[in-house]
Backbone as JSON, one array per atom type, in Angstrom:
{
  "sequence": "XXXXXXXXXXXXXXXXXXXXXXXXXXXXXXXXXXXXXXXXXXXXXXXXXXXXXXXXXXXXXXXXXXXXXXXXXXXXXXXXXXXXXXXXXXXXXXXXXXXXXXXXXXXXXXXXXXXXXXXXXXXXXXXXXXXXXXXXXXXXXXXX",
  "N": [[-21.79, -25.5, -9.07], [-20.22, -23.46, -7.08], [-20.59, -20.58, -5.3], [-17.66, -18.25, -4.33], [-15.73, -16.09, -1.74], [-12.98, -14.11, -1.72], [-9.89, -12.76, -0.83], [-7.49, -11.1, -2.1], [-3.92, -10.86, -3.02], [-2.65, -8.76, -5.5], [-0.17, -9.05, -8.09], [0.8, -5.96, -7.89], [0.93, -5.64, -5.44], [-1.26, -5.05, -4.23], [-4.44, -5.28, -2.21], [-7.22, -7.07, -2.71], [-11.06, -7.77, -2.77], [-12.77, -10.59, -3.88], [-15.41, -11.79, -5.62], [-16.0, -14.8, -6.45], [-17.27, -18.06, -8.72], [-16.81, -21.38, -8.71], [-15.93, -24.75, -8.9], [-14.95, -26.06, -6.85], [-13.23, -25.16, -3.76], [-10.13, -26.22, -4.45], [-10.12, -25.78, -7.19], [-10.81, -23.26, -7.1], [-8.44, -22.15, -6.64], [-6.56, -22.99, -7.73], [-7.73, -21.54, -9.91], [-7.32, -18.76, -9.63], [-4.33, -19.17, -9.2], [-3.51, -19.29, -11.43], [-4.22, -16.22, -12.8], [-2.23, -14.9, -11.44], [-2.38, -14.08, -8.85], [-2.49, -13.96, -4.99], [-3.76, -15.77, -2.89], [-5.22, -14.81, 0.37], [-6.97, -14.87, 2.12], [-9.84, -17.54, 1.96], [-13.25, -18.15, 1.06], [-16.62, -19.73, 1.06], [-18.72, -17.62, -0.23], [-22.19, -16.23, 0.15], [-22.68, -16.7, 2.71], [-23.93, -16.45, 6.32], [-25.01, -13.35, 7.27], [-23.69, -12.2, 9.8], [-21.23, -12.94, 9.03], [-20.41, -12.14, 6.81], [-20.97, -9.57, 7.77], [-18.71, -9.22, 9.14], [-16.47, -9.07, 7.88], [-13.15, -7.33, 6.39], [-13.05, -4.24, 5.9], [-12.09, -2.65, 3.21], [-10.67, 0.49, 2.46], [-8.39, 1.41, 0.52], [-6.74, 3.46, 1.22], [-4.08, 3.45, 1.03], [-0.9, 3.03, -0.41], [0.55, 1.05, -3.1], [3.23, -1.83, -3.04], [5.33, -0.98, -4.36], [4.57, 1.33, -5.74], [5.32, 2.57, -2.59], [8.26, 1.81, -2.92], [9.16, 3.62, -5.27], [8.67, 6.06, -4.39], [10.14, 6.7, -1.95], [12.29, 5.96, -3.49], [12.59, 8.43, -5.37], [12.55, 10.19, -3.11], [14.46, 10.24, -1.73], [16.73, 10.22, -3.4], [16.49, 13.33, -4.18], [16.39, 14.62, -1.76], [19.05, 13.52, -1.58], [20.55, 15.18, -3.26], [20.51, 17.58, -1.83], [18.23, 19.24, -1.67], [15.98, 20.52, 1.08], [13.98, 18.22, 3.46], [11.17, 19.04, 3.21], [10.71, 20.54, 0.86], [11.66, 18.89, -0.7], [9.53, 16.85, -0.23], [7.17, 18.38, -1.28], [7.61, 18.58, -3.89], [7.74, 16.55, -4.59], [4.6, 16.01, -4.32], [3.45, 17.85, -5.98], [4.03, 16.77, -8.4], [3.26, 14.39, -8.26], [1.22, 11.56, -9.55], [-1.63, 10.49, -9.11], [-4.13, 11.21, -7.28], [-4.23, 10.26, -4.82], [-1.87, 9.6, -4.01], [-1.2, 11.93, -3.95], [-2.5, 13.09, -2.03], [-1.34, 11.94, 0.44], [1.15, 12.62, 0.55], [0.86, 14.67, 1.01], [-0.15, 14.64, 3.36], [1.96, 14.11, 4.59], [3.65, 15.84, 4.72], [2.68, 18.21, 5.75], [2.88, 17.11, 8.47], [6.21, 16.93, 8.55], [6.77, 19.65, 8.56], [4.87, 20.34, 10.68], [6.95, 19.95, 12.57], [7.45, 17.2, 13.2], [9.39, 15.2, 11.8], [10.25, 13.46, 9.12], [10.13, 10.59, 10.11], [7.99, 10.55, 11.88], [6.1, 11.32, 9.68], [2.79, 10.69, 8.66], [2.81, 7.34, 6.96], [4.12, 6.41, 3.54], [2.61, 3.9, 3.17], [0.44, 3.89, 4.93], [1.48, 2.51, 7.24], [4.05, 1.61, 9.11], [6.63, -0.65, 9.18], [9.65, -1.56, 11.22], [11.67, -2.52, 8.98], [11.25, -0.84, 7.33], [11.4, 1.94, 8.24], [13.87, 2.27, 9.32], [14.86, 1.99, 6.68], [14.15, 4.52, 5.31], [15.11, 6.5, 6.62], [18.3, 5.58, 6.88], [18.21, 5.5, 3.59], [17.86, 8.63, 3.16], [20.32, 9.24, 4.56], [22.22, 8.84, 2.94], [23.34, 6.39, 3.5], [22.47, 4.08, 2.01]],
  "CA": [[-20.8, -24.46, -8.89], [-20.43, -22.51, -5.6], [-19.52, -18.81, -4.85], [-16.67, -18.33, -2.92], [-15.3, -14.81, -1.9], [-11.86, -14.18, -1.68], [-8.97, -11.9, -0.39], [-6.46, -11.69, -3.14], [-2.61, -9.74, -3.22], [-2.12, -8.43, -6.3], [1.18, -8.16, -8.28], [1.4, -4.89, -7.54], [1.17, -5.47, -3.98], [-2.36, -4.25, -3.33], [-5.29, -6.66, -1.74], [-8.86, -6.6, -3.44], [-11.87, -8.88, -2.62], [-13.11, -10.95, -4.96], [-16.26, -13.22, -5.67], [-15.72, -16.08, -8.25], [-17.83, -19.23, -8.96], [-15.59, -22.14, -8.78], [-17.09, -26.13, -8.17], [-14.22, -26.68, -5.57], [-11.94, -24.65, -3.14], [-8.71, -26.83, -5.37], [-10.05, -25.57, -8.53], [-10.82, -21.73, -7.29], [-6.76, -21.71, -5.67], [-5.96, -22.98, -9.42], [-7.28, -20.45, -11.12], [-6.48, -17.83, -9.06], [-2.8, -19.19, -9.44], [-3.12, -18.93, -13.18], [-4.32, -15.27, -12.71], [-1.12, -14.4, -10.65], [-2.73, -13.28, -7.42], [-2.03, -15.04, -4.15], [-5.41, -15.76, -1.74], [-5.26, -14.42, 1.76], [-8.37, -15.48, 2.57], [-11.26, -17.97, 1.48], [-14.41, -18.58, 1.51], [-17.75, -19.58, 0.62], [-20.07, -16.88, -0.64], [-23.62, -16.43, 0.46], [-22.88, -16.86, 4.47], [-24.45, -15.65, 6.98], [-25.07, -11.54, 7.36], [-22.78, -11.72, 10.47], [-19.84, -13.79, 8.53], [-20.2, -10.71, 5.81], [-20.31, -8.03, 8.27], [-17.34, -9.37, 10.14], [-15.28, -9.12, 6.95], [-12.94, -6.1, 6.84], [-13.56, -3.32, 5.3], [-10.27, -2.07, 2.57], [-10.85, 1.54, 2.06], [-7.8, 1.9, 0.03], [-6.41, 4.72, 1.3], [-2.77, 2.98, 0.74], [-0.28, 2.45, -1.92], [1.19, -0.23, -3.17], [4.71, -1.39, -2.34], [5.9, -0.71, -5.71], [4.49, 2.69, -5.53], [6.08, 2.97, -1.84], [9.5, 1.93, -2.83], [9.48, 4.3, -6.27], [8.18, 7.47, -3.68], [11.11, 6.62, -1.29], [13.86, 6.33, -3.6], [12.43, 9.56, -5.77], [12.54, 11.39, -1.92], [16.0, 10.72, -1.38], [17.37, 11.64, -4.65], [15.98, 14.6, -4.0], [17.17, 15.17, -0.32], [20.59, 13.67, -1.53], [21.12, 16.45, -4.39], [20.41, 19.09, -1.2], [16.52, 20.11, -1.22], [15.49, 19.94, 1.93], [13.33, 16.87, 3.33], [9.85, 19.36, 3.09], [10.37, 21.14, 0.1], [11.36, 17.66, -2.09], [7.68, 16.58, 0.21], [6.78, 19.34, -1.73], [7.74, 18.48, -5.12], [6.68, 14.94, -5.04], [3.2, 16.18, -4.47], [3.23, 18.14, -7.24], [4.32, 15.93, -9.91], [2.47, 12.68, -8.05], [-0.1, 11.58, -11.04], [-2.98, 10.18, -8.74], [-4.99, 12.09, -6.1], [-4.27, 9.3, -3.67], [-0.32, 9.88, -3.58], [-0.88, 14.07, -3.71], [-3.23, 13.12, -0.53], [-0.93, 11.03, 1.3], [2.61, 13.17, 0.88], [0.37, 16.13, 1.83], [-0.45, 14.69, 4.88], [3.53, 13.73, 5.63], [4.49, 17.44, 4.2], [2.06, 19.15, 7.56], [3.65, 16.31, 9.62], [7.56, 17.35, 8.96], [6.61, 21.08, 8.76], [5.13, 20.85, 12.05], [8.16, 19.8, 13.13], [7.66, 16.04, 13.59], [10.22, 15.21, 11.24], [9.81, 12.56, 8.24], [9.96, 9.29, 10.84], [6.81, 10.42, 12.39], [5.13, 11.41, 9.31], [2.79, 9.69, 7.81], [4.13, 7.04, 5.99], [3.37, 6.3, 2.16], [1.78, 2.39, 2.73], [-0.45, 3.45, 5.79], [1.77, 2.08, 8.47], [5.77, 1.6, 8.93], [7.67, -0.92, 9.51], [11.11, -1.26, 11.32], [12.54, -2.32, 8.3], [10.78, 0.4, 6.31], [11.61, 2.87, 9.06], [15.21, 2.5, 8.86], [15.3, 2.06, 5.14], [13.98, 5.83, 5.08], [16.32, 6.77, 7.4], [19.21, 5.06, 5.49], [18.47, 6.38, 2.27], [18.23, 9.52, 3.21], [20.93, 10.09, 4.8], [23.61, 8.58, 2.35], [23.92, 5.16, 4.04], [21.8, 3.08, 1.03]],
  "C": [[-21.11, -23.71, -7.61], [-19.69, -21.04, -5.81], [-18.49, -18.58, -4.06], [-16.02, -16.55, -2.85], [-13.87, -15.39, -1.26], [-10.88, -13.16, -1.43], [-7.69, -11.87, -1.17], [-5.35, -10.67, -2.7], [-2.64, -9.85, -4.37], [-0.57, -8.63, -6.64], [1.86, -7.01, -8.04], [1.15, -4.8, -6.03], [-0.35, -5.39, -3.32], [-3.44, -5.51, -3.46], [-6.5, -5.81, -2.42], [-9.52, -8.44, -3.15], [-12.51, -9.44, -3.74], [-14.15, -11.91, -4.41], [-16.18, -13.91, -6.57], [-16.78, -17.41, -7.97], [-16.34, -20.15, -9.1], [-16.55, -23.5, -8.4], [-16.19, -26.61, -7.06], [-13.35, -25.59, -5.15], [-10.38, -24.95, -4.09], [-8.95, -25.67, -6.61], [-10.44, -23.98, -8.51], [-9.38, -21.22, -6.92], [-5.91, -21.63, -7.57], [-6.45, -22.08, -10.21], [-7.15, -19.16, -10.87], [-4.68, -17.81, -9.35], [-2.61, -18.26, -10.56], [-3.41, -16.95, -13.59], [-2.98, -13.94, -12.13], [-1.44, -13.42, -9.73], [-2.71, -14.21, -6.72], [-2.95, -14.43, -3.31], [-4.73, -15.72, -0.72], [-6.0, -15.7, 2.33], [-9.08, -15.87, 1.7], [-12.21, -18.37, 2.05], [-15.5, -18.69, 0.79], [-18.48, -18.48, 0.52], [-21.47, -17.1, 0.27], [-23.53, -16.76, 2.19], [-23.44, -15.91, 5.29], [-24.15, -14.18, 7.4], [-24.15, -11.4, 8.35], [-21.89, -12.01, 9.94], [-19.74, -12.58, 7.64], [-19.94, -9.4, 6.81], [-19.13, -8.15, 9.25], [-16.47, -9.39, 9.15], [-14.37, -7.55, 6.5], [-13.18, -5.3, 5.71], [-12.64, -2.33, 4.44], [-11.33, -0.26, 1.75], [-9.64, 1.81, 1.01], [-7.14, 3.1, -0.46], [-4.57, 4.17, 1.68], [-1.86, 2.89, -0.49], [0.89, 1.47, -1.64], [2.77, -0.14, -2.54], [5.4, -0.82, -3.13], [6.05, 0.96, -5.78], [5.32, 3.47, -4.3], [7.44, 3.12, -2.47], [9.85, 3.17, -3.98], [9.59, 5.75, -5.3], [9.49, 7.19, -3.26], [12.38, 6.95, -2.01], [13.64, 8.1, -4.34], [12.93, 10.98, -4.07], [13.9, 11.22, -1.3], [17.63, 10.82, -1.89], [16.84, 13.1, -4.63], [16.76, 15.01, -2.57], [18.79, 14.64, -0.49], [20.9, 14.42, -2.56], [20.92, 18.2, -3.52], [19.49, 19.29, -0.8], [16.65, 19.82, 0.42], [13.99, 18.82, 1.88], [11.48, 17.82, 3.14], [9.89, 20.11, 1.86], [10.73, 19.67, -1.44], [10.22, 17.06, -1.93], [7.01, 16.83, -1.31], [6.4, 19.22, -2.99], [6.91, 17.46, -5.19], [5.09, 14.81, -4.7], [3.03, 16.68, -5.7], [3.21, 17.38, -8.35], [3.54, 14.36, -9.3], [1.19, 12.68, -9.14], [-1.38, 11.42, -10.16], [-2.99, 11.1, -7.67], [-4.64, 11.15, -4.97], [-2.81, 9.74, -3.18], [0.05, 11.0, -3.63], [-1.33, 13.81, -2.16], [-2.28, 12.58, 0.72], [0.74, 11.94, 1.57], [1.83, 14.2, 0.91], [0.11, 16.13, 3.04], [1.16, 14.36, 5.61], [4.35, 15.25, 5.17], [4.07, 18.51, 5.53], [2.49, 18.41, 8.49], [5.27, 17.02, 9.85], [7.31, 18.98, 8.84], [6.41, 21.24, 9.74], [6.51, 20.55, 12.99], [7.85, 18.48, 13.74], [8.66, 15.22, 12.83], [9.5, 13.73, 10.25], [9.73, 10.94, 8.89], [8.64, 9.18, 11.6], [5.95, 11.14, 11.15], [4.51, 10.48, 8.71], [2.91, 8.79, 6.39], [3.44, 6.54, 4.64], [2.3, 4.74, 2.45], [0.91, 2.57, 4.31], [0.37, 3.15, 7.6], [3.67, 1.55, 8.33], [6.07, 0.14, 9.56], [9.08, -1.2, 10.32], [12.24, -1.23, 10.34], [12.73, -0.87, 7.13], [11.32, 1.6, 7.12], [12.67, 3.35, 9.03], [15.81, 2.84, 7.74], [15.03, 3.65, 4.78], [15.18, 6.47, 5.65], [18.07, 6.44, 6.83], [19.39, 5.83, 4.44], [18.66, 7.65, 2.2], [19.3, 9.79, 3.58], [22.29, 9.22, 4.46], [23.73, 7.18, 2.41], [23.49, 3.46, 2.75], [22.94, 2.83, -0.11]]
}
C-alpha cells in the first residue's frame, strides 16, 4: 500500500488536503469517486521536504460557493426591499452563524462605508470573478 496526498473539492465547494493509503493511483481516484470529492491534485506521500514545502498552504479564510451564492441572494433581497447596501452589510453580519462569514462581511461593511462601494469590497469567496462581479451588480440592482 502507498500514501498518496491529495487535493480534493468538496461538494460544498471547498478544497481540503488529504492523505489516504491506496495500492494504486486507479484505485485511490476510485475511491475518492465513491466518496463524492473530485482530486485536484495527486500524489505520492512521503516526498521529499522540498516537494512538501512547495505545496500550498489553504488557510481557509474563504467560503464556499454555496455559502457565496446564499450571502448574495440574502444581500439583495435585502437591498431590493430598500435597506441600503451597508446597513443590509450590516444585518447579514449579525445574523451570519459562523465567525468566518461575521469576519468576512465585516471586512466588505468598512470597504462600502469607506466609500469604495460593494464592487470593490471584499468579496465573500476571497476573490471575484467577472461573472461573479456582474452577478452582484445584477442582482442588486433589479436586473436578476
Amino acid at each position: 500500500m502507498s500514501a498518496w496526498r491529495c487535493l480534493v473539492v468538496t461538494a460544498d465547494g471547498l478544497t481540503d488536503w488529504r492523505e489516504i493509503d491506496a495500492p494504486s493511483e486507479d484505485a485511490l481516484l476510485a475511491r475518492l469517486s465513491s466518496e463524492g470529492v473530485t482530486p485536484l491534485e495527486v500524489m505520492r506521500s512521503g516526498g521529499s521536504l522540498l516537494a512538501r514545502l512547495n505545496q500550498p498552504v489553504l488557510l481557509g479564510h474563504k467560503l464556499s460557493v454555496a455559502d457565496q451564492a446564499l450571502l448574495l441572494s440574502r444581500l439583495a433581497t435585502l437591498v431590493g426591499s430598500g435597506l441600503p447596501v451597508d446597513r443590509s452589510l450590516d444585518l447579514l453580519r449579525e445574523q451570519a452563524a459562523r465567525s468566518k462569514q461575521r469576519a468576512i462581511l465585516a471586512r466588505m461593511l468598512v470597504t462600502v462605508r469607506e466609500g469604495g462601494g460593494l464592487g470593490r469590497a471584499q468579496p465573500p469567496g476571497g476573490g471575484h470573478d467577472g461573472i461573479q462581479r456582474n452577478g452582484v451588480s445584477a442582482d442588486i440592482e433589479g436586473r436578476f
